[in-house]
matplotlib code that plots the C-alpha trace (Angstrom):
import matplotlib.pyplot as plt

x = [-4.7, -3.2, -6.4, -3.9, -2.7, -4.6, -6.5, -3.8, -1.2, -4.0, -4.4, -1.7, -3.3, -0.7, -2.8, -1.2, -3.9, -6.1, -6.6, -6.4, -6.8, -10.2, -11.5, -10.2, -12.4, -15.7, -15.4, -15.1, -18.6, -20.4, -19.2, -21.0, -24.2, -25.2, -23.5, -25.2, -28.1, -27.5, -25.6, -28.5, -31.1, -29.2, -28.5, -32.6, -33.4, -33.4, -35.2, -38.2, -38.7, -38.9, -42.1, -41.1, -37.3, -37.2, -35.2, -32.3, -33.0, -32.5, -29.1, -28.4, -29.4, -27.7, -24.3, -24.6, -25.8, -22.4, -20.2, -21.4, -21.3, -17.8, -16.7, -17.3, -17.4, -13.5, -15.5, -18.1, -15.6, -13.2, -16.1, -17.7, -14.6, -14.3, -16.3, -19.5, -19.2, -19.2, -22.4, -23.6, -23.3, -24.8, -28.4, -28.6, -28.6, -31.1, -33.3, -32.6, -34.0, -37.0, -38.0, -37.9, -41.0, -43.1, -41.3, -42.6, -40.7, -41.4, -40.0, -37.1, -35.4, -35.5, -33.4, -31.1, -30.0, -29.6, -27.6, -25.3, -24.9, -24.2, -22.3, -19.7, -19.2, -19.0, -16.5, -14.2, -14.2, -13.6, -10.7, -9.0, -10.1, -8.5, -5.0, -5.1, -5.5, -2.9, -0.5, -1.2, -0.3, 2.8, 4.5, 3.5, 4.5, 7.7, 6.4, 6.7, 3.8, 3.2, 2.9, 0.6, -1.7, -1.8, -2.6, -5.3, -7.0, -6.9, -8.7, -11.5, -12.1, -12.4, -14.3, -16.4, -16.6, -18.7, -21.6, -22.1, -22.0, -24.3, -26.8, -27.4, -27.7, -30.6, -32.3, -31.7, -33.3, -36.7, -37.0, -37.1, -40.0, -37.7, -40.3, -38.4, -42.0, -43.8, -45.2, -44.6, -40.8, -39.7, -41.2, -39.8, -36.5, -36.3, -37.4, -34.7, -31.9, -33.3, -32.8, -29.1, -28.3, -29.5, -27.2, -24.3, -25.0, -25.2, -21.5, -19.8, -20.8, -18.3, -15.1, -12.5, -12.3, -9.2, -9.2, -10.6, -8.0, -9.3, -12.6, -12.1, -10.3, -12.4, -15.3, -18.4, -16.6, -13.8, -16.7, -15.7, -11.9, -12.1, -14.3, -11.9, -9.0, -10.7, -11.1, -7.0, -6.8, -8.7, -7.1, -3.6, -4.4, -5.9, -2.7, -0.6, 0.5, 0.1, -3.3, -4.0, -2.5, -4.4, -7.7, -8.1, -7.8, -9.8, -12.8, -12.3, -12.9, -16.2, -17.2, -16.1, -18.6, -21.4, -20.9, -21.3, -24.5, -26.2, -24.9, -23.5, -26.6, -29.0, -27.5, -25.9, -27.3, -30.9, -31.6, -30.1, -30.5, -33.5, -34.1, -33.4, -30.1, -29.1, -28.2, -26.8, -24.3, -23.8, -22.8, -19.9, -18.9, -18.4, -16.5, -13.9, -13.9, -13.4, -10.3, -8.8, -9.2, -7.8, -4.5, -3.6, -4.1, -1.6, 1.1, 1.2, 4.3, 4.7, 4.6, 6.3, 3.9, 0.8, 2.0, 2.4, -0.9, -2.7, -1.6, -2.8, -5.7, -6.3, -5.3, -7.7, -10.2, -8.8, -9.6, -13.1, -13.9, -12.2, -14.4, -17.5, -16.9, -16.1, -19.5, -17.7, -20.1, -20.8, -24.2, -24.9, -26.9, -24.7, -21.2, -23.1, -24.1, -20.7, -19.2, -21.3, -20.6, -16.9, -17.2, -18.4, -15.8, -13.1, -15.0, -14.5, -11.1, -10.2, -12.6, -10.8, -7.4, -8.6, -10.6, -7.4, -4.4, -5.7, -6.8, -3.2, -1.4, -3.4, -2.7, 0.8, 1.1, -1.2, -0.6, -0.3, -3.9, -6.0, -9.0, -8.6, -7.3, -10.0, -12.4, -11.1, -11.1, -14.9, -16.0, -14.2, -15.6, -19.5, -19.1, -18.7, -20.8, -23.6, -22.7, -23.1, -26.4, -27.4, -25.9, -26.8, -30.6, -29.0, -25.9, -25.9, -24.0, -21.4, -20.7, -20.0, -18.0, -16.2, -15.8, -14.5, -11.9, -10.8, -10.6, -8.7, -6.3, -5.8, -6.3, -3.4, -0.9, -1.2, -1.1, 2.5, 3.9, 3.4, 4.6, 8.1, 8.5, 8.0, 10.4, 12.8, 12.7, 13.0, 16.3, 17.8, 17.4, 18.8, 21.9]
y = [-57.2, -55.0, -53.7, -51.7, -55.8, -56.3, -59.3, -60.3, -60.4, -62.0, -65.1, -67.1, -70.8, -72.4, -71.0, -73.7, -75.6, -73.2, -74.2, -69.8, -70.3, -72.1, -69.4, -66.6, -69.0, -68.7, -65.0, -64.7, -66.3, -64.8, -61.4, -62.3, -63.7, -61.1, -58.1, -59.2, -58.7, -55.4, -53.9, -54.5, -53.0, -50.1, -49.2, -49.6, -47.5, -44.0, -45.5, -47.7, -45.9, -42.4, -41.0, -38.4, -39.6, -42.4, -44.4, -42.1, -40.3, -43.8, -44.4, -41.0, -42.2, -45.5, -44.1, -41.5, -44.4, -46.4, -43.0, -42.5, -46.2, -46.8, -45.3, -47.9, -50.7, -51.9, -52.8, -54.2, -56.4, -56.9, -58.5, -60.9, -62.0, -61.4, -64.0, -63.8, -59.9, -60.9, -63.0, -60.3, -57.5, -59.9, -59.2, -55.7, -56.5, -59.0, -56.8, -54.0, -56.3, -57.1, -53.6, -53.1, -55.4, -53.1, -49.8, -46.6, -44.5, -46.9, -49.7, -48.3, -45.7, -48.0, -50.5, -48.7, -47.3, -50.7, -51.4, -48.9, -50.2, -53.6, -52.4, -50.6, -54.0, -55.9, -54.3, -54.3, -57.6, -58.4, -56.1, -57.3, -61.2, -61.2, -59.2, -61.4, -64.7, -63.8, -62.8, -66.1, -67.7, -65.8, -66.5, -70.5, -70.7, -68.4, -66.2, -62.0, -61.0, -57.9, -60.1, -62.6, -59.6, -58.2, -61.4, -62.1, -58.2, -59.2, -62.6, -60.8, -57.8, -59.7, -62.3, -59.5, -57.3, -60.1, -59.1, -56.3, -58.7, -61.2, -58.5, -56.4, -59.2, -60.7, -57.4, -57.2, -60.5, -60.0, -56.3, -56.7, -54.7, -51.5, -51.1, -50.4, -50.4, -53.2, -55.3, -58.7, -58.4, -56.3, -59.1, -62.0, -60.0, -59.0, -62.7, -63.9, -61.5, -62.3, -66.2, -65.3, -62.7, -66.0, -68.4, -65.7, -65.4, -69.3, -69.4, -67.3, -69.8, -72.0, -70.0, -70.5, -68.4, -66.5, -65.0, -67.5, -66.8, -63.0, -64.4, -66.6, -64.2, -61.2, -60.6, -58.0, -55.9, -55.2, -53.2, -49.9, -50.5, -51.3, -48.0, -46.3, -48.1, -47.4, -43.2, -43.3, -45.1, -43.2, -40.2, -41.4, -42.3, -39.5, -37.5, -39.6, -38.4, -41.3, -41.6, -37.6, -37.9, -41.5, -39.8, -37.8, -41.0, -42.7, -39.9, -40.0, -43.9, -43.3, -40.6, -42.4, -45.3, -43.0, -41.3, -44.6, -45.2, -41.8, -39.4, -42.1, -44.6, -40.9, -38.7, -40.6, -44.0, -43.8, -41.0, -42.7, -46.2, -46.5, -48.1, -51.6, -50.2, -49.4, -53.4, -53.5, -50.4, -51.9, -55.1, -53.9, -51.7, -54.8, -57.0, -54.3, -54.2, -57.6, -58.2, -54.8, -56.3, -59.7, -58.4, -54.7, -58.2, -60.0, -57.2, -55.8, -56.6, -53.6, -50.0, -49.2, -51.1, -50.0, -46.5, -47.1, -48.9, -46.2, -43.6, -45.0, -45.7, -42.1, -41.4, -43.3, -41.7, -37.8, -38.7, -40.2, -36.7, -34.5, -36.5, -35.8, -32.0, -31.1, -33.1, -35.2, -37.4, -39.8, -38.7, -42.5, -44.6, -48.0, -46.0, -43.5, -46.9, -48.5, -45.0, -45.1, -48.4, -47.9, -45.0, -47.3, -49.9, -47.6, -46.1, -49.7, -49.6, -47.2, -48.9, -52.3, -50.1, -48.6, -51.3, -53.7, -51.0, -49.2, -52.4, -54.0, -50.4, -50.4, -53.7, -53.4, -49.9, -50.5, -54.1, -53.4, -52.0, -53.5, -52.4, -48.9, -48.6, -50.2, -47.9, -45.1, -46.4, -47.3, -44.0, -41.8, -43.6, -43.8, -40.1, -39.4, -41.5, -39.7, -36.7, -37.0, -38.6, -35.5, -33.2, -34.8, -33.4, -29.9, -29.6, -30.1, -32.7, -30.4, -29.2, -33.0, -33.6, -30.5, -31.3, -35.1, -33.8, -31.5, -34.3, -36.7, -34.1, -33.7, -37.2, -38.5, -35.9, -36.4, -39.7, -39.9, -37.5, -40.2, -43.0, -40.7, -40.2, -43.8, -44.6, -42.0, -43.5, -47.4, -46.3, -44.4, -47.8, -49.6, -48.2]
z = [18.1, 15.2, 13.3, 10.9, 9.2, 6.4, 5.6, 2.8, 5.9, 8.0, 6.3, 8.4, 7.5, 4.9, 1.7, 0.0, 0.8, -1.2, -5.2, -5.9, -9.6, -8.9, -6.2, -8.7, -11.5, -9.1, -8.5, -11.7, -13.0, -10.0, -10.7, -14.3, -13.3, -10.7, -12.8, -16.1, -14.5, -12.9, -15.6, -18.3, -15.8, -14.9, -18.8, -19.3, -16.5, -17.9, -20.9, -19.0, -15.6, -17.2, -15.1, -12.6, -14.2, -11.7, -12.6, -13.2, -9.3, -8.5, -10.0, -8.4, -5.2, -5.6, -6.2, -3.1, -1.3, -2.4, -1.8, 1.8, 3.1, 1.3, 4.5, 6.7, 4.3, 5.3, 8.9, 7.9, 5.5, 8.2, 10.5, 8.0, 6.4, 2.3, 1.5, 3.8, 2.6, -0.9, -0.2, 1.5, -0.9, -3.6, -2.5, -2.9, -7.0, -6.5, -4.3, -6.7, -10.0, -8.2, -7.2, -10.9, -11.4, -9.3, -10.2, -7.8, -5.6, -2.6, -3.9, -5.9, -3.5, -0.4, -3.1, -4.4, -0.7, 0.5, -3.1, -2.3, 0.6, -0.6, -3.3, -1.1, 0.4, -2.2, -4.1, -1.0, -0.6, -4.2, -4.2, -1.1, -2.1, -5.8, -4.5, -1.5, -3.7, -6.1, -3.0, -1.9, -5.7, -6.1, -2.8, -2.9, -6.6, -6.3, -8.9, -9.7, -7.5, -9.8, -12.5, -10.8, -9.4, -13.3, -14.8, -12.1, -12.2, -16.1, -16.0, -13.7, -15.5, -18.9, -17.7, -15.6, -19.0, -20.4, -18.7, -21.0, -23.9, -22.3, -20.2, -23.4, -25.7, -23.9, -23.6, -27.3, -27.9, -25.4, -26.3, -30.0, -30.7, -29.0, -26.8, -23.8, -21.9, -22.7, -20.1, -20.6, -22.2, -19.3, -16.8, -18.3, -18.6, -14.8, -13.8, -16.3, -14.6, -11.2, -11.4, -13.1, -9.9, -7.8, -8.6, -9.0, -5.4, -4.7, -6.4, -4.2, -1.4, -2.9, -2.3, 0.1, 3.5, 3.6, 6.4, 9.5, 11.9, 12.0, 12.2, 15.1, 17.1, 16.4, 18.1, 18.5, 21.6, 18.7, 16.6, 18.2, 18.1, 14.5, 13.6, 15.2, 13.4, 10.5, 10.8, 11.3, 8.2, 6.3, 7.9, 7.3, 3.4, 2.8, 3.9, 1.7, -1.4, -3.7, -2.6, -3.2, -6.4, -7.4, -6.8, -9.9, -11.5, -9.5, -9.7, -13.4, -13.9, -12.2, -14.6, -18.0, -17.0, -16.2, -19.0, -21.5, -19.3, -19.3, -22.1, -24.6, -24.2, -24.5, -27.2, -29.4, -29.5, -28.4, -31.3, -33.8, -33.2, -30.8, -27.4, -28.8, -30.2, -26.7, -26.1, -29.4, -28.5, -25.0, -25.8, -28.5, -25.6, -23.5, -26.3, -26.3, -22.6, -22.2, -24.8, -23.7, -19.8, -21.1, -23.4, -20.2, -17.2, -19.5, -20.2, -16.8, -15.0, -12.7, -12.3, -15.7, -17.5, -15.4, -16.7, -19.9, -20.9, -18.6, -20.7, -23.6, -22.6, -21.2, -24.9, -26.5, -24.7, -25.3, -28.9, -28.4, -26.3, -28.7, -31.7, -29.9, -28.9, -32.4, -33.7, -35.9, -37.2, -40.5, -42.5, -44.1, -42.5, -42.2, -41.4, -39.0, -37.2, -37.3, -36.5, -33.3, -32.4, -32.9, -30.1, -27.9, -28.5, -27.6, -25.0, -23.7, -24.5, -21.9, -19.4, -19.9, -19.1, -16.3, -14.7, -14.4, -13.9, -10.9, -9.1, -10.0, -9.2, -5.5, -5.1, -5.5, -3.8, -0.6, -0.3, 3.7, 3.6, 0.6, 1.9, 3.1, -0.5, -2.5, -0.1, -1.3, -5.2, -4.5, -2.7, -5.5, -8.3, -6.9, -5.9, -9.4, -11.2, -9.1, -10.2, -13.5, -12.8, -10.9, -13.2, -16.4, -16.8, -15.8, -18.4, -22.2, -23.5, -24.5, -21.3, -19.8, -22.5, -21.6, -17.6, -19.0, -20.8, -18.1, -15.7, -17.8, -18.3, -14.7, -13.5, -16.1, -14.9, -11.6, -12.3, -14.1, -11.8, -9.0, -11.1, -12.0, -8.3, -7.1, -9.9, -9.1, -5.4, -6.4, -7.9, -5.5, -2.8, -5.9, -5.9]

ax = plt.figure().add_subplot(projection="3d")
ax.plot(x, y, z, "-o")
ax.set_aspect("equal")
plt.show()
């Protein structure tokens, strides 16, 4: 058996048998439920688990966690099928939540190991189950599969940006009194956020194999063969030069969310705006993400236009940093507020842009190996979210801003110089 075909090749069973919109429908609510959930808790934790700073030596452990085990994740993917590993990963959040009832270091580090863990495998199966369902749509509908893999990278990402909205809006509500502390509004919240990871979960049950003729001829004796399958691969990407030159980029979408949820959330909102302001700011952050996710999903159509929303995306952001390292800031109160809200909004902005054009440009890239690709998006973006969890505590806020806008600067040239040379080399075979 050829371990190097991909799971969107693998799929032999005629997938026109499959209803994609409604799987791409399903994944899309469960991504909400379980990452509503997550997303709130993880935006609380520097703010409610401060003794010893656990909570954000936790994040820091989670995100090495995900870094290492995004490694092997393509295995373990490959021998569960994407939609046993989706199920899977899901119950790392919701052991994660429920260490946070009973928050000390022996409940929380074991956690957020085994959430790295799951998290590696979960976003490896997402990635290889969305490009493989809208591979699936295009060829049984005739239609542009750039187009279709845009459109469907746009509907998830909007729909998963919600969770922002929703998460932080509920910890708005139950935290009212902006005590991030208190007992009982912290309980009923994790409770709350455990019952909506739950049924995320339970969704995902619902979605259609893709990949059962790899499942049925696979078997444990193959573990070692696909391991070792799996080192070339990685190997063999990692000598490629669109992959070399994609990693800046990829690196850099890792530190833009870590910065909105350890600097942004810590200097600017929680001092002006309190604890309870930090749902407030989160959930404008995720409206923007969600339209911006929505309208880039929408207009993508291929490399040209992956290119051209990416860059302005990268130069929304240049402006946000360059605000921030010359202290601009608005004195009154209600425009100092709305000033730091705005921040946030285009902070999500670029996240939205991001988010849907490097999934879409992978997908249409390494289309032949979806999820040694995706492995290297997730390892790249977990090695530096973590650290700027580990370094954060250590640096002034100048200084990260400093290091962002160094790597946006690189990450967007290296960036355009592949897309010129993959253009340059689409019309040379044209003519």
């Amino acid at each position: 058996m050829d371990e190097e075909i991909s799971l969107v090749v693998e799929s032999s069973s005629p997938s026109n048998t499959l209803n994609h919109k409604r799987d791409v429908h399903i994944l899309c609510w469960a991504f909400i439920l379980i990452f509503l959930a997550y997303n709130a808790v993880q935006n609380l934790e520097s703010t409610i688990n401060t003794e010893g700073d656990l909570g954000t030596i936790s994040l820091g452990i989670l995100y090495v966690s995900f870094a290492v085990f995004s490694v092997v994740a393509s295995v373990v993917v490959r021998q569960l099928g994407t939609k046993n590993a989706l199920i899977f990963g899901s119950t790392g959040f919701w052991l994660f939540i429920a260490a946070n009832l009973m928050p000390t270091w022996y409940s929380m580090v074991p956690a957020s190991l085994f959430l790295g863990f799951a998290t590696s495998i979960i976003w490896v199966a997402q990635g290889t189950y969305l490009t493989s369902t809208a591979h699936s749509h295009a060829n049984d509908n005739d239609l542009h599969e750039g187009a279709v893999i845009g459109t469907f990278n746009g509907q998830f990402w909007g729909m998963y940006a919600c969770n922002q909205l929703v998460g932080n809006v509920i910890t708005l509500a139950l935290l009212r009194d902006g005590k991030g502390g208190e007992t009982t509004g912290t309980t009923l919240l994790f409770v709350m956020f455990l019952c909506s990871s739950t049924i995320g979960s339970i969704l995902m049950c619902f979605l259609s194999k893709r990949n059962d003729k790899k499942e049925e001829l696979q078997d444990s004796s193959a573990t070692f063969s696909s391991v070792a399958s799996l080192s070339k691969t990685i190997l063999a990407l990692l000598l490629d030069i669109r992959i070399l030159l994609v990693i800046p980029l990829q690196a850099y979408s890792g530190l833009q969310q870590a910065f909105v949820w350890a600097e942004y959330t810590k200097y600017l909102i929680k001092p002006a705006l309190g604890e309870r302001g930090v749902g407030g700011a989160m959930a404008v952050y995720g409206v923007f993400d969600t339209i911006c996710s929505v309208a880039a999903g929408r207009f993508t159509s291929g490399l040209l236009s992956i290119t051209i929303i990416v860059s302005l995306g990268a130069f929304i952001q240049a402006i946000v940093l360059c605000l921030l390292l010359l202290n601009y800031s608005i004195s009154s109160g209600l425009l100092s507020t709305l000033y730091l809200l705005l921040i946030g909004g285009m902070w999500g902005i670029g996240n939205g842009v991001l988010n849907t054009q490097l999934c879409a440009f992978l997908g249409i890239l390494f289309k032949h190996d979806l999820e040694g690709a995706f492995a290297q998006l997730n390892l790249w973006q977990s090695i530096s979210i973590a650290v700027v969890y580990f370094l954060s505590p250590y640096i002034s806020f100048e200084t990260m801003i400093v290091i962002m806008l160094t790597a946006l600067c690189i990450s967007i040239l290296g960036f355009l110089f592949l897309t010129l040379q993959i253009e340059k080399l689409f019309s040379r075979h044209a003519f």
